[in-house]
MITOR-329629 format. One line per 8 residues: number of its first residue (from 1); their letters; for each residue x, z, y of N, C-alpha, C. Coordinates in steps of 0.001 Angstrom, whole numbers, plus 524288, in hexadecimal, padded with zeros to 5 digits. Example, Ala and Ser with C-alpha at 12.3 -4.5 7.8 and 13.67 -1.06 7.14 Angstrom:
MITOR-329629
1 = as = 83386,81E78,7E9C6,8300C,81E78,7EE6C,83390,81E78,7F31C  83232,81BA8,7F736,83566,81BE4,7FBDC,83264,81EBE,8001E
***
This chain:
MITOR-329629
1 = xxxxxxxx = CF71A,B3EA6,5C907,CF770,B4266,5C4D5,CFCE9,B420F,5C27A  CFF02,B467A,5C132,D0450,B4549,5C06C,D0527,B43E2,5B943  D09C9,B42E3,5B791,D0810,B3F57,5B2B8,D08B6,B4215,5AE97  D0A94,B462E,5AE53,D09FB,B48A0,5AACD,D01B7,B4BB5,5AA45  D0043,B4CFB,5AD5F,CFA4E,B4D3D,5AED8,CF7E5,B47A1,5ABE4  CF8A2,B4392,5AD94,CF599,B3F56,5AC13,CF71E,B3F45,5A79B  CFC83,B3EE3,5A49F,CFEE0,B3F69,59F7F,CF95A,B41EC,59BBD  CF851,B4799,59DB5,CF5AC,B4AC8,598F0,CEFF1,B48D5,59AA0
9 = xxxxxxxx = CEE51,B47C4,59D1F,CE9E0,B4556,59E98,CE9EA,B4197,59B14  CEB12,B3D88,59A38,CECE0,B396B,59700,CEBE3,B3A87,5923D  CEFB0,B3E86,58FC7,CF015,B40F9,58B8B,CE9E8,B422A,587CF  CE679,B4414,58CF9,CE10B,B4740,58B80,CDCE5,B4327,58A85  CDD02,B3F7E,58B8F,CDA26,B3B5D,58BE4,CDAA2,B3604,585D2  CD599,B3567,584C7,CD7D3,B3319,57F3E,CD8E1,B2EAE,5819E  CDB88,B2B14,57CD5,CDF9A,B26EF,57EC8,CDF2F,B2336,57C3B  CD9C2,B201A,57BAB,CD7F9,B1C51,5795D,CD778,B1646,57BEE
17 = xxxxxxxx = CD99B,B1471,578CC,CD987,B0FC3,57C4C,CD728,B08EF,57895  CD775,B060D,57BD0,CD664,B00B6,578DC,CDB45,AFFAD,5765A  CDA75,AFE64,57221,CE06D,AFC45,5701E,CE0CF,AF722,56DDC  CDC51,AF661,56D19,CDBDE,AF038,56A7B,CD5F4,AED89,56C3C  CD740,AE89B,56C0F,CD269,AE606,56CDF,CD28E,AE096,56900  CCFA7,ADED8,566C3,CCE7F,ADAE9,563A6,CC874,AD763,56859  CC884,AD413,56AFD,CC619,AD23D,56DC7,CC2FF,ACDEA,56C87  CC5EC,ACA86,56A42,CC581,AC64F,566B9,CC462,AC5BA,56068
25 = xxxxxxxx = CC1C6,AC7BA,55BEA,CC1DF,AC759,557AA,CC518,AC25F,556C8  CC652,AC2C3,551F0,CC935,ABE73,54ECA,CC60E,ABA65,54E58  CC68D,AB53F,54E62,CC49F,AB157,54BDE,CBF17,AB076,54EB2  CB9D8,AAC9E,54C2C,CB6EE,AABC1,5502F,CB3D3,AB104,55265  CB16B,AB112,554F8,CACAB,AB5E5,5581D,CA70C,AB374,5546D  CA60A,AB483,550C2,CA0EC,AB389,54E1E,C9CFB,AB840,54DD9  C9E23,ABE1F,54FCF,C9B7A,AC289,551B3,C99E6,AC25C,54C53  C9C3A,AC179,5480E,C9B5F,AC6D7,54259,C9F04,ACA96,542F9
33 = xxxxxxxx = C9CF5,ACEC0,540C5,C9F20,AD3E2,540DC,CA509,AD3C5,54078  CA6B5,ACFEF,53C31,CAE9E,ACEF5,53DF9,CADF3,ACDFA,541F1  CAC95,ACAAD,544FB,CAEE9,AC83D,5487C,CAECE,ACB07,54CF2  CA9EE,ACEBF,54EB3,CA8CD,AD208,55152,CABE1,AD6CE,551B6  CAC5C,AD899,54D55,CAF9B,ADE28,54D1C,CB545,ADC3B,54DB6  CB899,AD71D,54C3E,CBD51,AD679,54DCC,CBED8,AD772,5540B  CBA3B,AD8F1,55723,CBAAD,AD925,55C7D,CBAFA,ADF78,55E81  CBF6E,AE263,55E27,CBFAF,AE659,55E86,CC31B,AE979,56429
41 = xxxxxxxx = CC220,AED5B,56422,CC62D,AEFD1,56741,CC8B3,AF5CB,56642  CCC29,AF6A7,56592,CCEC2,AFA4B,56258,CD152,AFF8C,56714  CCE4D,B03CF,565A7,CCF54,B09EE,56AF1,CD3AD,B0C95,56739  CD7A8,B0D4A,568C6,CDA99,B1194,566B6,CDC2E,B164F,56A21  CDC20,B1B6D,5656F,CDDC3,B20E6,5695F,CE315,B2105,5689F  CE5F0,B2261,56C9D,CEBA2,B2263,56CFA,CED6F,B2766,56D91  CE7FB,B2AB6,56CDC,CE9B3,B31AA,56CC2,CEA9B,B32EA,56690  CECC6,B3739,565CF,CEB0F,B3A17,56090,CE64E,B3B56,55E47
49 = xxxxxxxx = CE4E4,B3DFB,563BA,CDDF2,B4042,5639E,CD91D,B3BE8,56189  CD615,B3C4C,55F97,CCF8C,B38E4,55EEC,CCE3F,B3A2D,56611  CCB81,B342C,56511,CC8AA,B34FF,56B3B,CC367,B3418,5696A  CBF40,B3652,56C75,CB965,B3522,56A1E,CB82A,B3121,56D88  CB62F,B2D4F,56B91,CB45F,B29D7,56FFD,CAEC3,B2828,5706E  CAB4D,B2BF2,56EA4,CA603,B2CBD,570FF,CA705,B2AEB,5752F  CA261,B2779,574AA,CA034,B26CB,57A04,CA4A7,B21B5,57D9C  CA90E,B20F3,57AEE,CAB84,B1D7E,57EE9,CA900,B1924,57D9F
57 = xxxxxxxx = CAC01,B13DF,580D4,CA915,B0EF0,58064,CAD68,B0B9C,580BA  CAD2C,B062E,57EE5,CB21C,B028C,57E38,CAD57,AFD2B,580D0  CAF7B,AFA67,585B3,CAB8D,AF5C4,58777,CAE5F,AF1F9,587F1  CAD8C,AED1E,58A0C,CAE0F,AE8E0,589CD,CABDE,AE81F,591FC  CADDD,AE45F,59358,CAE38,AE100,596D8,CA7D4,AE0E4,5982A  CA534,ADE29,59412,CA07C,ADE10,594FE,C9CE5,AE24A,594EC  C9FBF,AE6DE,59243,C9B77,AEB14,591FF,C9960,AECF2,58DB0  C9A82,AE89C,58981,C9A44,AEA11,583AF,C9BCF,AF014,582E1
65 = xxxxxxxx = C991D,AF33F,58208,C9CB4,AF894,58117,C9CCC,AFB96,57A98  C9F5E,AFE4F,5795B,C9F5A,B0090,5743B,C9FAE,B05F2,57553  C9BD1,B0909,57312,C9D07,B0F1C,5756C,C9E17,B11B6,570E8  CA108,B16AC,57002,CA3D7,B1807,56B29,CA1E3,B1CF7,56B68  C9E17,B1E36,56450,C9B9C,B2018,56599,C9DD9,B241F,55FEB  C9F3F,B28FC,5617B,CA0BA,B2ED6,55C6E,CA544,B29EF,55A6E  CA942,B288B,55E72,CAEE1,B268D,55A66,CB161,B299C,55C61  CB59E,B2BB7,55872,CBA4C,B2FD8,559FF,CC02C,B2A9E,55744
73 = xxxxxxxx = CC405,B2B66,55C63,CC870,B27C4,55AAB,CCC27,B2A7E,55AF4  CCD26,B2BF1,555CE,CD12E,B2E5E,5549A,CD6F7,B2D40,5580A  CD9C9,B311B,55662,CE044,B31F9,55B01,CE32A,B2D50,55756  CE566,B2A43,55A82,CE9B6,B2632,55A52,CE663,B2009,555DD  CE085,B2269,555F9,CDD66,B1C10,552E1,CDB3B,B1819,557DF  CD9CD,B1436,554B0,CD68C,B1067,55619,CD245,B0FA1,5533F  CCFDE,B0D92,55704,CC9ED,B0A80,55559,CC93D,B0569,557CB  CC73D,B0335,554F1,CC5F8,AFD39,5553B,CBE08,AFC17,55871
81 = xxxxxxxx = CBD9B,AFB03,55BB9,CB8B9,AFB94,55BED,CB839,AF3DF,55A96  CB495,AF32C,556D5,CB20C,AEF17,5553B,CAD17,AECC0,558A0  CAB1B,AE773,55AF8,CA826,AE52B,55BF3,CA317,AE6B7,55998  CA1A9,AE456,553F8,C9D70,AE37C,54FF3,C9B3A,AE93D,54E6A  C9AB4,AE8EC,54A34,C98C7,AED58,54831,C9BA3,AEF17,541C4  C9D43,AF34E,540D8,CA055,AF669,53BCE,C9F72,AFA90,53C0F  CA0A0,AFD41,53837,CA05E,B03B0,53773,CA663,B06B7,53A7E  CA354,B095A,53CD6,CA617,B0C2A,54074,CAB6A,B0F31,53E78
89 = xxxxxxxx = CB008,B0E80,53F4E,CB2D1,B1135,53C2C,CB89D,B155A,53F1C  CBA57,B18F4,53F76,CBEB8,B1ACC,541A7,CC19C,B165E,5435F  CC2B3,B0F7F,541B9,CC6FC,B0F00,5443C,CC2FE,B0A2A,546CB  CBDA1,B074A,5467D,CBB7D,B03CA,54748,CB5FC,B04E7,548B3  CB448,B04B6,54F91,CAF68,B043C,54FD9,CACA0,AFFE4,55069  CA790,AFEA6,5516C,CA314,AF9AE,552C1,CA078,AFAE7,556AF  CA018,AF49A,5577B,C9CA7,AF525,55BC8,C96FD,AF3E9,55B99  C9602,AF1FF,555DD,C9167,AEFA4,554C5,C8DF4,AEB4B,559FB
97 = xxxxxxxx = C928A,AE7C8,55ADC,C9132,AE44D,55F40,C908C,ADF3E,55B81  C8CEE,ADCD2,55B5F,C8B13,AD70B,55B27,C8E98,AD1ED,55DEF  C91EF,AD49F,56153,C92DD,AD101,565B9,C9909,AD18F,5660E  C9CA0,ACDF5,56762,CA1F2,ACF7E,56A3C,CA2A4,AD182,56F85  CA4ED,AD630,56E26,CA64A,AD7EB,57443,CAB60,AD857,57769  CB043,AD76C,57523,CB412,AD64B,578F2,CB3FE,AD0B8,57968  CB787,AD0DB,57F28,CB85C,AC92B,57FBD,CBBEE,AC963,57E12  CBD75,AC260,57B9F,CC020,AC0C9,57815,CC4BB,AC0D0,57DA6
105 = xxxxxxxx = CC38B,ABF26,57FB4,CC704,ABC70,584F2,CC8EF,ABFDE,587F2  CC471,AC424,589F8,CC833,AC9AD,58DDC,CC212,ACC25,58D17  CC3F5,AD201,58F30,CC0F5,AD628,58D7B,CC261,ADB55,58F07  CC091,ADDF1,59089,CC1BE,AE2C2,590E4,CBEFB,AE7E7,58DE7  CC251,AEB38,58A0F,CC136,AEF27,5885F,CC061,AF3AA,58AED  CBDF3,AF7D4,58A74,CBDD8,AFC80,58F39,CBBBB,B01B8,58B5D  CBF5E,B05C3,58BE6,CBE80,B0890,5887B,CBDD7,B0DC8,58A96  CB7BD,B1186,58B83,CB79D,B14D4,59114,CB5D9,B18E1,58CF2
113 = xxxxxxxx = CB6D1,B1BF2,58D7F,CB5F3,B220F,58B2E,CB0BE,B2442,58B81  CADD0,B2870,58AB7,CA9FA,B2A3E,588BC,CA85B,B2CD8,5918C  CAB77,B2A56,59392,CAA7B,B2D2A,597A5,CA9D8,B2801,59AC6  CAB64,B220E,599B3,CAAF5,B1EB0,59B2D,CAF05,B1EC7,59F6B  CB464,B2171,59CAC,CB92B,B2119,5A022,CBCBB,B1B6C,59C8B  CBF0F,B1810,59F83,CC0C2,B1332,59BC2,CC5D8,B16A1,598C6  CC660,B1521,593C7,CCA4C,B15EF,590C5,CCF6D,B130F,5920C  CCD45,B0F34,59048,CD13D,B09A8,58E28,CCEFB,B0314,5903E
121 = xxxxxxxx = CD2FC,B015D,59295,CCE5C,AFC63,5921B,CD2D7,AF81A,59108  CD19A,AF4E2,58F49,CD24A,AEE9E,58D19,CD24D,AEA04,58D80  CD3D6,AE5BB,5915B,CD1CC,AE1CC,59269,CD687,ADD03,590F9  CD3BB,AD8A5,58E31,CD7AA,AD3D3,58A5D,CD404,ACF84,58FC6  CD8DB,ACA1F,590DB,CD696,AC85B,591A0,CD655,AC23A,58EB5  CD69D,ABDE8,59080,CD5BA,AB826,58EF3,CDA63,AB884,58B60  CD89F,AB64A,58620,CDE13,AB4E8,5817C,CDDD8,ABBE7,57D43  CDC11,AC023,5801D,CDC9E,AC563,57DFD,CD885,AC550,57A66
129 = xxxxx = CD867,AC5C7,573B0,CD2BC,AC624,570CD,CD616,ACCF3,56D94  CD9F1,ACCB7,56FC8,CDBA5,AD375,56CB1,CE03A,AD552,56FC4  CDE76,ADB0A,5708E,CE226,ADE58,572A9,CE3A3,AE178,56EDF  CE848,AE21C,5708C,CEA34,AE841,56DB9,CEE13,AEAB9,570E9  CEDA9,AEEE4,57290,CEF80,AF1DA,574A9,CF6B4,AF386,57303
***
């Protein structure tokens, strides 16, 4: 395909990606709600446009999945998706998980669209408890 073709192709397609990962919370793992929600991973749009992301899903290695359900992410924001459980907010969602779900140690994020085409994906390994893009 010649590159100016793939160029606007490119263009049409939203442009969301992983941008941060918090893998490791701070301090011990005691699974209260701090400690839980310090375990985050952060999607930013790098378009102007809102992308709707009905229906996409953000997983884990093991399969843990989070499916995103009536969020619209605004052009050039972020969102933080949280472990635990909080009130849902434009810049911070939950997962209302009981449990930790990234590894502290390595892990892979995977971030597939409402069509179960992969977005973005993520992987820290031994010594990695935070990415940032």
């Amino acid at each position: 395909m010649p590159a100016s073709a793939h160029d606007n192709d490119r263009h049409r397609q939203p442009r969301v990606e992983i941008s941060a990962v918090q893998a490791d919370s701070p301090g011990r793992d005691t699974r209260t709600n701090r400690s839980l929600n310090a375990e985050w991973v952060e999607l930013t749009n790098n378009n102007r446009r809102a992308v709707n992301l009905d229906g996409w899903t953000l997983r884990d290695e093991d399969g843990h999945r989070y499916r995103f359900d009536d969020v619209r992410l605004a052009g050039r924001a972020t969102v933080r998706i949280h472990t635990r459980n909080g009130r849902d907010t434009r810049t911070d969602l939950y997962q209302d998980r009981r449990n930790y779900v990234w590894g502290d140690r390595s892990d892979t994020a995977t971030l597939r669209d409402d069509r179960g085409r992969t977005v973005d994906t993520e992987t820290w390994g031994r010594g990695w408890g935070h990415y940032r893009r």
